[in-house]
Structures are given as structure tokens and as C-alpha cells.
C-alpha positions as CSV (number, residue, x, y, z in Angstrom):
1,X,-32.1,-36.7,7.8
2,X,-30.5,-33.5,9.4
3,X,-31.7,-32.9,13.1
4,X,-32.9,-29.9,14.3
5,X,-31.7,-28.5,17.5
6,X,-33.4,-25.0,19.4
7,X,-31.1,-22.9,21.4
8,X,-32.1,-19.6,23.0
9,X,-34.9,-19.6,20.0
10,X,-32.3,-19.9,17.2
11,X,-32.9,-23.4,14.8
12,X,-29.5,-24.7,14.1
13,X,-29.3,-27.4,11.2
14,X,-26.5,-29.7,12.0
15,X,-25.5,-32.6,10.0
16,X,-26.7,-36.1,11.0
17,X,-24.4,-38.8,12.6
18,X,-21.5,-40.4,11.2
19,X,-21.0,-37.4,8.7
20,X,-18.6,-34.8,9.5
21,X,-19.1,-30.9,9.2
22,X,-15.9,-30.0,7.4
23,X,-15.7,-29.9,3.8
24,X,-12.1,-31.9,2.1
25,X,-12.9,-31.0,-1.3
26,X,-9.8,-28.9,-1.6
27,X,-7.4,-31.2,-0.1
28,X,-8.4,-33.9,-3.0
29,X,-8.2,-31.2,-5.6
30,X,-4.8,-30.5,-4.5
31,X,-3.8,-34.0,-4.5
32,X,-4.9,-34.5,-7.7
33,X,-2.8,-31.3,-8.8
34,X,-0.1,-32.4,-7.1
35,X,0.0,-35.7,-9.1
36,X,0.3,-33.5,-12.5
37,X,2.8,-31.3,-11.4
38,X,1.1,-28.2,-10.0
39,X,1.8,-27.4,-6.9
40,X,0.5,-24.9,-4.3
41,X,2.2,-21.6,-3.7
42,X,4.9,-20.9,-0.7
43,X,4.8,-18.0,1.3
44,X,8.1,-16.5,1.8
45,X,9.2,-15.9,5.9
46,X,9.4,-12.1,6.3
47,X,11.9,-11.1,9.3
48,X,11.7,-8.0,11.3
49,X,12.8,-7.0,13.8
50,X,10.2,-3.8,15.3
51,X,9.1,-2.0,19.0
52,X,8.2,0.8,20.6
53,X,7.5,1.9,24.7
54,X,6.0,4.6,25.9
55,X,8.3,7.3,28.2
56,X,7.5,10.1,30.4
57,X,7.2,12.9,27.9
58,X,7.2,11.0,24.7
59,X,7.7,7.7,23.0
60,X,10.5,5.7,21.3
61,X,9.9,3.3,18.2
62,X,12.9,1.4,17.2
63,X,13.7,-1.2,14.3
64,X,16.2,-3.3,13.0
65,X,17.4,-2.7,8.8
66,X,17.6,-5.9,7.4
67,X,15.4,-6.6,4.6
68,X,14.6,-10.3,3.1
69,X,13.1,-12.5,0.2
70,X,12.8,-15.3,1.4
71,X,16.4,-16.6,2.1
72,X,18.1,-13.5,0.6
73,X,19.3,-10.5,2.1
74,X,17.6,-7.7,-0.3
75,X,18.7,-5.0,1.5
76,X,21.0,-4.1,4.7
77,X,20.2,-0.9,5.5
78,X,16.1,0.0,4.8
79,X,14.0,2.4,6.8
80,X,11.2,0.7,8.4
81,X,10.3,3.6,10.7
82,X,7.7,5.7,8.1
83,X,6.3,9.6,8.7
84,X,3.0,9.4,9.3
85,X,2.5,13.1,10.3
86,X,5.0,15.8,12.4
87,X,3.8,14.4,15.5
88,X,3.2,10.5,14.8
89,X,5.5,7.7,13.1
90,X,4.9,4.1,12.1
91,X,7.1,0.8,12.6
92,X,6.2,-1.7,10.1
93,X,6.9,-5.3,9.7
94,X,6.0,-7.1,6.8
95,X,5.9,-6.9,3.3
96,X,8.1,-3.8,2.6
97,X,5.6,-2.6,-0.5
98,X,2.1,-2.7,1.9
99,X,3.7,-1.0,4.6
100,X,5.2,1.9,2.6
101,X,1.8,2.2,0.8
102,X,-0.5,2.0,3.8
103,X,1.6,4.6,5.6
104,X,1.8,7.1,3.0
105,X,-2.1,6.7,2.8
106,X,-2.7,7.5,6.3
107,X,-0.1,10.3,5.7
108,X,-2.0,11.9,3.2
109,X,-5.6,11.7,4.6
110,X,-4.0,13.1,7.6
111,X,-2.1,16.0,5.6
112,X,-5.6,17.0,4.1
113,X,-7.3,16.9,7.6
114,X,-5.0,19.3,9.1
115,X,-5.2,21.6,6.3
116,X,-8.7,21.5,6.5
117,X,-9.0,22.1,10.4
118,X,-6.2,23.7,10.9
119,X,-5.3,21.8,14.4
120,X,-2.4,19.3,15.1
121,X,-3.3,15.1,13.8
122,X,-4.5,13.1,16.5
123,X,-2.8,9.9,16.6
124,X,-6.5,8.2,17.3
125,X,-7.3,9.3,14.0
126,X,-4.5,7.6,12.0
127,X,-5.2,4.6,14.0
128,X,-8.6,4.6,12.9
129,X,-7.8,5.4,9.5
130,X,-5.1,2.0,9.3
131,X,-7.5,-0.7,11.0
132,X,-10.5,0.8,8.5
133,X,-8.1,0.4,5.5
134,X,-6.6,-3.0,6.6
135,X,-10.0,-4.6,7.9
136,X,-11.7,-4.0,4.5
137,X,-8.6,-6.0,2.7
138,X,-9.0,-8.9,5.7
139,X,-5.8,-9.6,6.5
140,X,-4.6,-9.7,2.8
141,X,-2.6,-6.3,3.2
142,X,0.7,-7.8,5.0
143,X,1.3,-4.7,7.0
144,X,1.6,-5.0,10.8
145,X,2.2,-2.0,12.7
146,X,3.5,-0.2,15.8
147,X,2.1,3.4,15.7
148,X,3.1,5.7,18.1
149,X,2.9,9.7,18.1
150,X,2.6,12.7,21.0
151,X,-1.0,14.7,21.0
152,X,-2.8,16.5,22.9
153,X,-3.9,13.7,25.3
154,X,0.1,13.2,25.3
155,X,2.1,10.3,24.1
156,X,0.3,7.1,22.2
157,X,1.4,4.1,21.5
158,X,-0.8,1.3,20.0
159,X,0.1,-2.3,18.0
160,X,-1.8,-2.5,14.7
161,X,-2.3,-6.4,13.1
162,X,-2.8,-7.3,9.3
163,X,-6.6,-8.1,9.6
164,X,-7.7,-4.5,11.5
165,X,-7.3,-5.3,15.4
166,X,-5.6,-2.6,17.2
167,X,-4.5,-2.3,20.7
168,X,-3.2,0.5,23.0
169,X,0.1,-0.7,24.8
170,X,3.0,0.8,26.9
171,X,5.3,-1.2,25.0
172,X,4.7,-3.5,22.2
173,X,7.0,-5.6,20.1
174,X,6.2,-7.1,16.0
175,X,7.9,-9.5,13.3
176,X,9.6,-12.5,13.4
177,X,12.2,-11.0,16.2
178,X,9.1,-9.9,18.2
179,X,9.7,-12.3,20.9
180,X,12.9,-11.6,21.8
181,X,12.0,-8.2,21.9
182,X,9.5,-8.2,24.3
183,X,11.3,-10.4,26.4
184,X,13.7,-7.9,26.8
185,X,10.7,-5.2,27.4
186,X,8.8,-7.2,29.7
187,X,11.9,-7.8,32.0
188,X,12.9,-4.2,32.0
189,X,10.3,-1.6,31.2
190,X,8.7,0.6,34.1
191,X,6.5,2.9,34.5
192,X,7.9,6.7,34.2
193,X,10.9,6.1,32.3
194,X,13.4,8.8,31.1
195,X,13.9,9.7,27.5
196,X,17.5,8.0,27.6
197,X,16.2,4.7,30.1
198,X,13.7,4.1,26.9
199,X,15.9,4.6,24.3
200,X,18.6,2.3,25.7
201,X,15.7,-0.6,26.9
202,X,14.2,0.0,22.8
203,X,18.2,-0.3,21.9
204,X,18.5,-3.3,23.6
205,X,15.3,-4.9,22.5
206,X,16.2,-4.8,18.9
207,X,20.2,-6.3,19.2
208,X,17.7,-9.0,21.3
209,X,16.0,-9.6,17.6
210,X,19.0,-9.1,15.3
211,X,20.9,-11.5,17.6
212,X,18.5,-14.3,17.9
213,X,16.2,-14.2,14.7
214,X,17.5,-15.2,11.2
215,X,15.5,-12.7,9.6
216,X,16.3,-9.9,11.3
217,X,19.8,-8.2,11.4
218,X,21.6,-4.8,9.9
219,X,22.0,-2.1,12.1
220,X,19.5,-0.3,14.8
221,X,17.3,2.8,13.9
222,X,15.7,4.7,17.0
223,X,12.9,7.5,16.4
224,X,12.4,9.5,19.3
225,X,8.9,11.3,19.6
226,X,7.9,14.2,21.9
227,X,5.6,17.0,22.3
228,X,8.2,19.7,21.0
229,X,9.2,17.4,17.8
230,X,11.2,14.3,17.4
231,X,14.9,12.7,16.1
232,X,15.6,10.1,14.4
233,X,18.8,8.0,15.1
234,X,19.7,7.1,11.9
235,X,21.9,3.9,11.9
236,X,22.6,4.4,15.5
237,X,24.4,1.0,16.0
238,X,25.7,-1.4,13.5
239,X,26.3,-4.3,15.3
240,X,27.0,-6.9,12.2
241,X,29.8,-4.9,10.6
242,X,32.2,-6.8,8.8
243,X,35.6,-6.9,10.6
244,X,38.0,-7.8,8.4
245,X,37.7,-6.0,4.2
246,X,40.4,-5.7,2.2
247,X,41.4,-2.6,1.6
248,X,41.2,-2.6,-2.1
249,X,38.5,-4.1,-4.0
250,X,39.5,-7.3,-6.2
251,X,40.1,-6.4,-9.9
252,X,40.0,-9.0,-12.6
253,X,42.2,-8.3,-15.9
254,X,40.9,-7.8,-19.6
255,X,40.8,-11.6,-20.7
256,X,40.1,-13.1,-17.5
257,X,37.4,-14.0,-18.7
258,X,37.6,-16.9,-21.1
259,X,35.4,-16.6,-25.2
260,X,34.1,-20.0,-25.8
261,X,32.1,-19.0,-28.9
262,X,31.2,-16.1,-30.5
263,X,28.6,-14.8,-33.3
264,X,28.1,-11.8,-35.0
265,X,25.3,-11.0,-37.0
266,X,24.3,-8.4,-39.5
267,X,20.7,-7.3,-40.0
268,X,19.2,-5.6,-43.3
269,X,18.1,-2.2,-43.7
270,X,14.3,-2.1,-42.5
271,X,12.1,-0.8,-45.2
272,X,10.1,1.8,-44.8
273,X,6.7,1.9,-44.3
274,X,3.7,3.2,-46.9
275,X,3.4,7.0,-46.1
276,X,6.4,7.3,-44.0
277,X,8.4,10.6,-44.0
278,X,11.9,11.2,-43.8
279,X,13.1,12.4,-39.9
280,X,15.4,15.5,-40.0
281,X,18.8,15.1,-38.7
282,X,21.3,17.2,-37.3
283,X,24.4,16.7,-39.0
């Protein structure tokens, strides 16, 4: 029989001895689907390359381009740095569709606060706003985020994880090139940077990803935040450019190609239906 045991006035039913407290039910049913054929779903890598540090007057937020699926390059030059409001921005690493949706959320809750108060977005409030949303879905929204802006309490950085945590950081670094990145932000970063130190160390941090993770790669985007505005460095390095194209592109003649069989077929006039009606045509 189960044992009871009473700690700080709490009864605890734990299982007697010589059985064990986990449950292997699922591992057999999986065997037994493995045996048949079925077998259990892979997860495909994501690689991103995403950081962001905190300067004396503003913030940077940098990212890499390089989108996957799985062992495929999708895309080579995506945004991953998303408008959240005039005065904050998002990183995101990920799965490209949660992080454009959860942003654009938080965008437009935030568009409706300021048009119903009238003052400037608070970057707390978007920060609230994504760990609410992503701690409802519990980690099943594949978004993790660096979210930085400039307020009124001046410039905020904070690291946001797929199940709802959040943290406020000088410097923070995300995705599968995330720790390279912060290797390169822990040796260098200090205190009371300038605009230009930060965006060279954030420069750095992500060639540090796109060097030395398989996932990440493209060229380097910059998004530099302060209290007057921000600019975005579109494509501001492009460190895996091809160095040797031809300089026209290959053409292939009419008949390259080789026919091995062809078929033509001829289908009958469909017949109208009951209670149809002629269609006019132009002629």
C-alpha cells in the first residue's frame, strides 16, 4: 500500500517501494508504432543569428539574414528586426511565421493605446503584452525575442523566451548563433558606450554567429534606437558574397531538352446544365 508522508502539514501520497513514479506508457506506444511504420515527428533546427546592447543615449539590435528549413537556405536576405512601435523594435529568432505575427500583435495593441492616450508606448507595456500572449500558448509559439526601445525612463532592453519569461539585460544575445554572440559581448561590452562603440561590438557579435553557426549566415542588419528616432542599417555588411559569377547567366537552347514521350488529348464539349443560360460575349 502507498505510504503517507506529512511535511510542513501537507500529506503527500508517494508510491510504495520497488515501483517507480514515472509513467513509460508512451515510450511502448511509440515502439509499437514504430514497428508498423509510423514514426514520431522531427523538429526542424531553426538558425539565427540575433542581439542587442544597451548604449549611452539609445540601444542597438542587430541580426543576421539567413533564413532555413531545415537543411535549406529559404531565404538570404529576410528582415528579422520587426517595428513594434516609433520608439521600440523587436529581434526575433525562430519560426519566421510566429515572430512576424506576435510582433505585429503587439504593434497593433500598442497603436490603439497611443491613440487612445495620446502619450508615446512604453516599451514595459509591449513587454508585458508579448510574455502575456506567449505564456498563455506555453511555449508552443516558437518566438524568442530581443526587445528593445527608448522611453521615457530612457533606453530598454530586455530578452523575451518562447514560454513567457522575460528579463531586462544590458546586452543579450538569441538563436542557434547566440553563443558566439555573447561571447563576443561579454568580452567587450562596457558600461557607457558610444553610439558607434555599440554598433561596431553588435557588428561584430553577429559575423561571430554567421561565422561559426551553420544556421546562421547572409549579411548583417543593424537598427539603431534613440530618443529622437532610429535607422536602420539595411544590409550593412555582406560578408558571404559570392566572389567569382559569371558575368552572363547560362542559357540553354530550344531542344536541349530531350521529348521521350508525348500525349495529347482532346476532351468533349461539356454539356450544359438543366436551367443554364447562355453567357454574353464580346466579340
Amino acid at each position: 500500500k502507498p505510504y503517507k508522508t506529512q511535511m510542513a502539514k501537507v500529506d503527500f501520497v508517494l508510491p510504495s517501494k520497488g515501483r517507480s513514479a514515472f509513467n513509460y506508457e508512451n515510450v511502448l506506444r511509440n515502439e509499437r508504432l514504430a514497428t508498423k511504420g509510423i514514426l514520431p515527428p522531427k523538429t526542424k533546427k531553426t538558425g539565427t543569428t540575433i542581439c542587442g546592447l544597451v548604449f549611452k543615449g539609445g540601444l542597438v539590435l542587430g541580426a543576421d539574414t539567413r533564413a532555413t528549413s531545415g537543411d535549406v537556405i529559404s531565404d538570404k536576405k529576410s528582415e528579422k528586426i520587426a517595428y513594434v512601435a516609433p520608439n521600440i523594435y523587436s529581434a526575433g529568432s525562430g519560426t519566421s511565421a510566429d515572430i512576424d505575427a506576435v510582433a505585429e500583435l503587439v504593434s497593433e495593441n500598442l497603436a490603439l493605446q497611443r491613440f487612445s492616450t495620446g502619450k508615446q508606448s512604453r516599451v514595459r507595456s509591449a513587454e508585458f503584452l508579448l510574455k502575456d500572449h506567449l505564456y498563455k500558448y506555453q511555449g508552443h509559439v516558437s518566438a524568442a525575442l530581443i526587445l528593445g526601445g527608448v522611453d521615457v525612463g530612457g533606453p530598454y532592453l530586455c530578452e523575451v523566451h518562447p514560454h513567457g519569461s522575460t528579463a531586462r539585460v544590458p546586452f543579450a544575445a538569441q538563436g542557434s548563433g547566440s553563443l558566439a554572440a555573447i561571447a563576443q559581448l561579454e568580452k567587450e561590452y562596457k558600461d557607457d558606450l558610444t553610439e558607434q562603440e555599440a554598433i561596431d561590438l553588435v557588428h561584430r557579435a553577429i559575423l561571430r554567429g554567421i561565422y561559426e553557426d551553420l544556421g546562421s549566415g547572409g549579411c548583417v542588419d543593424i537598427r539603431v534606437v534613440r530618443k529622437d528616432g532610429s535607422e536602420y542599417l539595411r544590409l550593412m555588411d555582406k560578408p558571404n558574397e559570392r566572389m567569382f559569377t559569371k558575368p552572363t547567366p547560362m542559357t540553354f537552347p530550344r531542344g536541349s531538352a530531350v521529348i521521350l514521350k508525348e500525349t495529347v488529348e482532346t476532351f468533349g464539349k461539356p454539356a450544359a446544365s438543366a436551367g443554364a443560360t447562355a453567357m454574353d460575349v464580346d466579340k
